[in-house]
Short mmCIF file of the C-alpha atoms (twelve columns), coordinates in Angstrom:
data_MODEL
# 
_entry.id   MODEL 
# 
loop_
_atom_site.group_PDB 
_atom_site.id 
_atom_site.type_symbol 
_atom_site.label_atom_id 
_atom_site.label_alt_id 
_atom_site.label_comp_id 
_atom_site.label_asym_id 
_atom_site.label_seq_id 
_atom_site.Cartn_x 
_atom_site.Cartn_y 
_atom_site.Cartn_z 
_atom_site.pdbx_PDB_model_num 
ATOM 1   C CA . UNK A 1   0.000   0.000   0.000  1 
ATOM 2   C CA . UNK A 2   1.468   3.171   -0.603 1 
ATOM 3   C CA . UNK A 3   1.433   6.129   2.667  1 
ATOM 4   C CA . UNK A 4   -1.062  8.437   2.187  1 
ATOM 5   C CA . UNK A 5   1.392   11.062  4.260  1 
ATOM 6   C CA . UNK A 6   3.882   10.725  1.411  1 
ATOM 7   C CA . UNK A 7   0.865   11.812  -0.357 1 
ATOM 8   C CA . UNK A 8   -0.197  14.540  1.323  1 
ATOM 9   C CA . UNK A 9   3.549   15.708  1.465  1 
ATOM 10  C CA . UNK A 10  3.893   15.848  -2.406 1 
ATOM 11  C CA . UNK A 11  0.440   17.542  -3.063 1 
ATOM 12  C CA . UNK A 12  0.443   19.685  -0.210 1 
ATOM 13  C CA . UNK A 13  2.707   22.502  -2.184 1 
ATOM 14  C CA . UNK A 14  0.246   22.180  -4.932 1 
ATOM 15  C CA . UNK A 15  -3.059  22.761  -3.137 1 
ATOM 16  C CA . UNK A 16  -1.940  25.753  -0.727 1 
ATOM 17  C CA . UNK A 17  -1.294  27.582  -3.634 1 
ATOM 18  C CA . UNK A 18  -4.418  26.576  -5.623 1 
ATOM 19  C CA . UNK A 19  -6.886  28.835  -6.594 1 
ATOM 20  C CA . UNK A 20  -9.868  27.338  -3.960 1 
ATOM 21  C CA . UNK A 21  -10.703 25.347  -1.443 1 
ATOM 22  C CA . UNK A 22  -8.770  21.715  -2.208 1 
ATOM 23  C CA . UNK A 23  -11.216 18.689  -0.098 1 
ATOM 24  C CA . UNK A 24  -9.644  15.137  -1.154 1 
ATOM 25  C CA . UNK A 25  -10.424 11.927  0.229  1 
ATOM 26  C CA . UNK A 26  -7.272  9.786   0.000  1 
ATOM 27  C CA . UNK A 27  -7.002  5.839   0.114  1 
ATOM 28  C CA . UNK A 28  -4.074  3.824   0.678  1 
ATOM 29  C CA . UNK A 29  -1.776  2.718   3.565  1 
ATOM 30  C CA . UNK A 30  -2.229  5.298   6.571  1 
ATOM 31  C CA . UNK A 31  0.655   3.319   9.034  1 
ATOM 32  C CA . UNK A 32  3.384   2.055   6.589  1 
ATOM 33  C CA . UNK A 33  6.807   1.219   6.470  1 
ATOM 34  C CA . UNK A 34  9.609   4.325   6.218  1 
ATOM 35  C CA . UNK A 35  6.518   6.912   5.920  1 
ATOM 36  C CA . UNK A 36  5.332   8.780   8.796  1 
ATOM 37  C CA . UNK A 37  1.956   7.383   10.562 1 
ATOM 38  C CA . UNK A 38  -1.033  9.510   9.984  1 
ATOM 39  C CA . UNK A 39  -1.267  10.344  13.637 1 
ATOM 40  C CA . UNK A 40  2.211   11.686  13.504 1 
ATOM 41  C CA . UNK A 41  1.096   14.343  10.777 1 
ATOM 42  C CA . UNK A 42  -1.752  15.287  12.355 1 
ATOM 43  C CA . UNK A 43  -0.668  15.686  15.750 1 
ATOM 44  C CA . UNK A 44  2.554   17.298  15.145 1 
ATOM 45  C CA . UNK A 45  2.957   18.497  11.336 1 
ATOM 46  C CA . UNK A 46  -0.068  20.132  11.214 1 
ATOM 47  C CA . UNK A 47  0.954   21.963  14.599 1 
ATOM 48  C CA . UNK A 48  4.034   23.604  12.925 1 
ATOM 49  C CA . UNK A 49  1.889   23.664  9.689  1 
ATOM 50  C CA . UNK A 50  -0.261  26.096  11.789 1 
ATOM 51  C CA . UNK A 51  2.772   28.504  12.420 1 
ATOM 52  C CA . UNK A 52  3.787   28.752  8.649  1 
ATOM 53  C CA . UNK A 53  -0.075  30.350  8.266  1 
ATOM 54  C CA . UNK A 54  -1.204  27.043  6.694  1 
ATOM 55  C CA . UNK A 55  -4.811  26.107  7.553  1 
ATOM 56  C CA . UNK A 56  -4.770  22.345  6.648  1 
ATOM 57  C CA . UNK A 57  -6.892  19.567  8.221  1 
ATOM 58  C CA . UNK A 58  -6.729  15.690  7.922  1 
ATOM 59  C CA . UNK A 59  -9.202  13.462  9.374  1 
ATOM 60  C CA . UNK A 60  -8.373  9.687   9.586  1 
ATOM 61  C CA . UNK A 61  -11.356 7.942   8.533  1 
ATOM 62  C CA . UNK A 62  -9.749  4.299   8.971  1 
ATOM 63  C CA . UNK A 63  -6.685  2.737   9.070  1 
ATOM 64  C CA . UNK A 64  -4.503  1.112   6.266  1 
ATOM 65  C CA . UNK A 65  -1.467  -1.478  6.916  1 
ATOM 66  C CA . UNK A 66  0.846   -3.157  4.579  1 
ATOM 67  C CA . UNK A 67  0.063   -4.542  2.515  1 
ATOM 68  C CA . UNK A 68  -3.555  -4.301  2.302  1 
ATOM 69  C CA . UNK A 69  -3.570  -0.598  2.311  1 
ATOM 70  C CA . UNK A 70  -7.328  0.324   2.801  1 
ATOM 71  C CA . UNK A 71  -7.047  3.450   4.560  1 
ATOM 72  C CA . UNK A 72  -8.731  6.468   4.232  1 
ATOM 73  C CA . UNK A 73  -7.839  9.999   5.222  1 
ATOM 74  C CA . UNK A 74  -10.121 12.847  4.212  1 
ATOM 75  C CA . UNK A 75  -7.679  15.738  3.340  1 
ATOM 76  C CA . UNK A 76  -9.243  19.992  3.800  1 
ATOM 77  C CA . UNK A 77  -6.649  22.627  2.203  1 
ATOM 78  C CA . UNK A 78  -7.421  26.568  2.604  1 
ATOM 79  C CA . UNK A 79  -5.414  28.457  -0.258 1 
ATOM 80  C CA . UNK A 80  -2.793  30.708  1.369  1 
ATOM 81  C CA . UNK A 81  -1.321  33.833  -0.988 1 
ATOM 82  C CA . UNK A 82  2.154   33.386  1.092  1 
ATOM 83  C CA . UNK A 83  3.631   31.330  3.963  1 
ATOM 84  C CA . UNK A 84  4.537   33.453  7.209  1 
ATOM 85  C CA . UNK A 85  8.389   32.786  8.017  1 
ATOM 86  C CA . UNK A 86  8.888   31.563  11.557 1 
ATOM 87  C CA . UNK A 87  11.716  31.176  13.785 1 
ATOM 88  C CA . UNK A 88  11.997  28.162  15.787 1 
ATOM 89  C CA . UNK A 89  15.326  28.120  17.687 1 
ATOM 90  C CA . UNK A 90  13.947  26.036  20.578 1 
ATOM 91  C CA . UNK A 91  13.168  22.757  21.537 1 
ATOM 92  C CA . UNK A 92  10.743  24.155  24.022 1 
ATOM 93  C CA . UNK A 93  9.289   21.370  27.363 1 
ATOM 94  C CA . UNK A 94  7.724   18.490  26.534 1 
ATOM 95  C CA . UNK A 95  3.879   18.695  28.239 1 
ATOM 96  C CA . UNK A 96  2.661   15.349  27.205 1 
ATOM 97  C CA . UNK A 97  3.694   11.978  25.736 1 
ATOM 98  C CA . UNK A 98  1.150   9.423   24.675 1 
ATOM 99  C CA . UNK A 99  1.451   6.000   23.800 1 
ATOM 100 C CA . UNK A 100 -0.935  4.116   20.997 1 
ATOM 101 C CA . UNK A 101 -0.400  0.545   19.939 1 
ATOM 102 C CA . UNK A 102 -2.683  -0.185  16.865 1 
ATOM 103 C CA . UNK A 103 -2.963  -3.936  16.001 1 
ATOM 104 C CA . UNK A 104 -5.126  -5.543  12.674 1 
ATOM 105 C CA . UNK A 105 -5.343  -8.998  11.490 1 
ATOM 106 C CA . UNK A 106 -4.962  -11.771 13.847 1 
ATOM 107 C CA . UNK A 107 -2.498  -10.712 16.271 1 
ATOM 108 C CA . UNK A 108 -3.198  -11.729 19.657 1 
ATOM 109 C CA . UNK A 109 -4.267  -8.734  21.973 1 
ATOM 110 C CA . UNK A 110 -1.772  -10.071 24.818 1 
ATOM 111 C CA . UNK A 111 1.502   -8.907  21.818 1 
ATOM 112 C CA . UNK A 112 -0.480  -4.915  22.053 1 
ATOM 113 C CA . UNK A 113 -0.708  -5.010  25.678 1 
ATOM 114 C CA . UNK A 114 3.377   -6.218  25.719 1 
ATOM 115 C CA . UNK A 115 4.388   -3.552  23.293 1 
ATOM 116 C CA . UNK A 116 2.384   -1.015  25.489 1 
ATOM 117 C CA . UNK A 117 4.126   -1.821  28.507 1 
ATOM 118 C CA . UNK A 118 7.638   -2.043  27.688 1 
# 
């Protein structure tokens, strides 16, 4: 399956600087191999995305894994005329850390709860 945040990445130059609205339902592997994991781009990209003046939204309607695929992310992109430099020069303190384990097939539950807990 290929990442639909490789995806996104590629088109995203494209549709900030379209001339409307771009709303794109995407299909394809949302947790893959060497990409980063949907939840990743949402929950951190698109919080430095923010800062560049970039009004971009991604909702994760399921989840894809190799090699099925089958995912489905429903993509929003608000035109921008230019992106708003920023400086980031610090790390800053971390506030929260949250752990997810997301299992498919026929994996025993037991092999979530291990990877959760080590």
């Amino acid at each position: 399956a290929g990442s639909v945040c490789l995806l996104i990445q590629t088109i995203l130059p494209c549709l900030l600087f379209a001339p409307s609205k771009s709303s794109l339902l995407l299909k394809g592997g949302t947790d893959a191999d060497f990409a980063p994991p949907v939840d990743f781009f949402r929950f951190t990209f698109l919080h430095y995305a923010k800062l560049f003046g970039m009004s971009v939204s991604v909702e994760r309607v399921s989840r894809g894994f190799f090699p099925k695929g089958c995912g489905e992310v429903a993509l929003s992109v608000e035109p921008v005329r230019s992106l708003t430099p920023v400086n980031i020069t610090e790390r800053g303190h971390i506030t929260k850390i949250t752990v997810c384990v997301y299992m498919c097939g026929t994996l025993p539950s037991s092999l979530g709860e291990r990877c959760l807990h080590t």
